[in-house]
N, C-alpha and C positions, 0 to 999 in steps of 0.2 A: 410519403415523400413524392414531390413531382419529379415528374422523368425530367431528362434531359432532351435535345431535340439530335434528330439525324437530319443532317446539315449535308448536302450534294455538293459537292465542290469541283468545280469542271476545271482542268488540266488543261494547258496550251496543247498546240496540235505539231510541237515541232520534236515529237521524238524521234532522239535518232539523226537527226540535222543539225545545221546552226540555229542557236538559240533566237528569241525573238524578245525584243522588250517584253516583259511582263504587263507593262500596263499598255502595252499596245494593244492587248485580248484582252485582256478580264478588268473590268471596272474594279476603282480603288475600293466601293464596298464588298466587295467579293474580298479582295485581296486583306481586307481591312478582317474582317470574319474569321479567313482560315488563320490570319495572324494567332488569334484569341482563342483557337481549339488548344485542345492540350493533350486530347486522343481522338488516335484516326482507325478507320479501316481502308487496306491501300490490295490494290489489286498486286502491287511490287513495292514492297516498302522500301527501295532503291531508288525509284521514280517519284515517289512520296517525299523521301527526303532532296532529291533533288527541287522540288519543288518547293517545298516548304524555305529550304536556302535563297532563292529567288524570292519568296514572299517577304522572309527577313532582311531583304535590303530594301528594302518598301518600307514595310512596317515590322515594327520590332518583333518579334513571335513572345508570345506570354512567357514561354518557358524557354532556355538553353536550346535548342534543337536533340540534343543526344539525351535530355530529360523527357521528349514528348513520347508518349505511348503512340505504334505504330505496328497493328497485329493485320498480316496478308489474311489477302480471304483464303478459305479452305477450296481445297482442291478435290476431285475426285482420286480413289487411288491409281495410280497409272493403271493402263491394261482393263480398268473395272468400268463397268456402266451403270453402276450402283449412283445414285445422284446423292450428294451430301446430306450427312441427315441434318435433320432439323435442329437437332440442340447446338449445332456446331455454328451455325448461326445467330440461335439465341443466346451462345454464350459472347460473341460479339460485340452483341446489344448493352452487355453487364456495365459498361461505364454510362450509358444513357439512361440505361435503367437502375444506377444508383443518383440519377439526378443533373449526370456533367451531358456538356453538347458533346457529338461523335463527327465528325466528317468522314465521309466518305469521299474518293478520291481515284479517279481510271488512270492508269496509264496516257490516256489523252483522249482530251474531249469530255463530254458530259457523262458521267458514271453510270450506271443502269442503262445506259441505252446502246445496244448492242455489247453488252457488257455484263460478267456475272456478277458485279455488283446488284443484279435487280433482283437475286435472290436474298439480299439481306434486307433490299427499302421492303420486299411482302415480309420478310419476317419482324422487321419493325411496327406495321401495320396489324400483323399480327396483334402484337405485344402490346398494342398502343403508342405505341412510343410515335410523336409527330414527324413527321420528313419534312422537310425544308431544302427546297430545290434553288439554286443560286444561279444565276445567269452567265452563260459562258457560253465561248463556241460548240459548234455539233459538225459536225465535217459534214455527215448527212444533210444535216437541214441546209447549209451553208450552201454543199453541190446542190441541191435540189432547187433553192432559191437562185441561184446562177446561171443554172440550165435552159430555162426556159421552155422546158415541157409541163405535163400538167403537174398544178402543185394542189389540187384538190382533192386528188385521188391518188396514193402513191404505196407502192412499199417496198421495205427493206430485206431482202433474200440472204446478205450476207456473201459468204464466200461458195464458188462454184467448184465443182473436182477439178481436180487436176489430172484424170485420164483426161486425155483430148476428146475421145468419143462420147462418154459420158458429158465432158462439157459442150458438145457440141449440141448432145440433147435439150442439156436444161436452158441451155439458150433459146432453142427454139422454141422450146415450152412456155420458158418464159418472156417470148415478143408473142405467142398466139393468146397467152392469155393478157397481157397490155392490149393489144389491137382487141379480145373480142369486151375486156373492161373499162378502156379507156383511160388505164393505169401504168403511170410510170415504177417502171423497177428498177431498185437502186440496187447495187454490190459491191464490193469492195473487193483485193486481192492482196496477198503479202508484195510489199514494193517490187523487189527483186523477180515479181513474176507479173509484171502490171505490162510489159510490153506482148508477151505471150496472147494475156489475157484481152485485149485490143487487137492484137490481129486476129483472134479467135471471132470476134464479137462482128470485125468488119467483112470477115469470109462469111459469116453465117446469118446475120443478119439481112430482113430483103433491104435494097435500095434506098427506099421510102423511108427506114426507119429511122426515127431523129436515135442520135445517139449523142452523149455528153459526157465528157470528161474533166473533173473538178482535181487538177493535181497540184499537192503542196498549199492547199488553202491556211491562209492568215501568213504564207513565206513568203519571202521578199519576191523570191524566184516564182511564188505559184503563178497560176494559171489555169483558167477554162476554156473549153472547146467546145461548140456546140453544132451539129446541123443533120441533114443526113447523112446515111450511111452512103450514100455515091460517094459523096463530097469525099468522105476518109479513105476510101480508096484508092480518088486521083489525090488525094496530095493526103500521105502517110503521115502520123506524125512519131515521133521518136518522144520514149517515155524514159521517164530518169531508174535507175534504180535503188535509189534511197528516199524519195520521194514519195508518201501515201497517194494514193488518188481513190477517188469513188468514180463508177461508171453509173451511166442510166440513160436508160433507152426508154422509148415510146412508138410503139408500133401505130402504123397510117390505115 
């Protein structure tokens, strides 16, 4: 029997906000695709079906909504640093690998990327089973493209502590090694702590360093910020707090 295909289906980026047209972000073939899944795997299968609902006013969904299969990815156990085992993943794959398409499916934005969805697309690889990546927003790539630092050389650090001292470190760490790579570092922060995380950035970073702020990409409301770190100093800017943002520096 042939498998079926693992199908990447990227999620708007407005969770948690007011909603956005659906087909203002995702092209109608995207939207037209997740229509026609019939099982998913969802990072919150609350968010999954919130979505899936917005598709169905696009286009019809093959099945009922409360008929489509919808199993969360496996979690580690609290408290453990044991990482998932494997079969907990390959049992995932069981509708793909009797033949039906699987979508995969983030909370927001593109699935696997920064995301534990990218432990099932290696497990599908594993398995043989084909991935199939569908175009949609990346908040990453989106700030990155915005920003105008370098977009040749880039990466993604994710979230920094939240002791102040310790973040004051990896900040620093992270502009000496941008300035001695010639590499932008991108991060992100839970919203509620995205103003924190901005005056940390503008206290400790030198002068010179470009910094950029991508908050609320694909909202009505977003908006980008780009220049040195002087600049942010003399004229501060106030961050929302329900609003995602990515930050990203480039040391001079």
């Amino acid at each position: 029997m042939n498998t079926g295909t693992l199908l990447l289906v990227p999620n708007t980026l407005d969770l948690g906000t007011e909603t956005v047209d659906l087909q203002e972000v995702l092209p109608l073939g995207v939207i037209r695709r997740a229509a026609a899944l019939e099982h998913w795997a969802a990072e919150d299968a609350r968010s999954a079906r919130a979505l899936l609902k917005r598709v169905g006013a696009v286009v019809p969904l093959a099945r009922p909504l409360q008929e489509i299969r919808i199993t969360e990815l496996p979690r580690p156990r609290k408290g453990s640093r044991e990482p998932v085992p494997p079969a907990a993943w390959q049992e995932l794959l069981a509708p793909a690998l009797a033949g039906h398409d699987l979508g995969l499916v983030s909370e927001a934005g593109l699935p696997a990327v920064a995301d534990p969805g990218s432990a099932l697309v290696a497990a599908a690889h594993r398995a043989g089973v084909p991935v199939l990546p569908l175009s949609g927003p990346s908040s990453l790539m989106l700030a990155l493209a915005a920003s105008g630092l370098e977009g040749q050389s880039f990466a993604f650090v994710g979230y920094l502590p939240q002791d102040a001292a310790a973040r004051t470190a990896r900040i620093r760490e992270l502009e000496t090694l941008s300035r001695r790579l010639g590499q932008t570092q991108l991060l992100i922060e839970t919203p509620y702590r995205n103003a924190a995380m901005l005056a940390a950035l503008a206290a400790t970073l030198a002068p010179t360093t470009r910094l950029a702020v991508a908050c609320g990409i694909t909202l009505a409301d977003g908006w980008t910020r780009s220049g040195p770190v002087a600049e942010w100093r003399a004229r501060p800017q106030a961050m929302p707090e329900r609003l995602p943002a990515v930050f990203s520096l480039l040391a001079a």
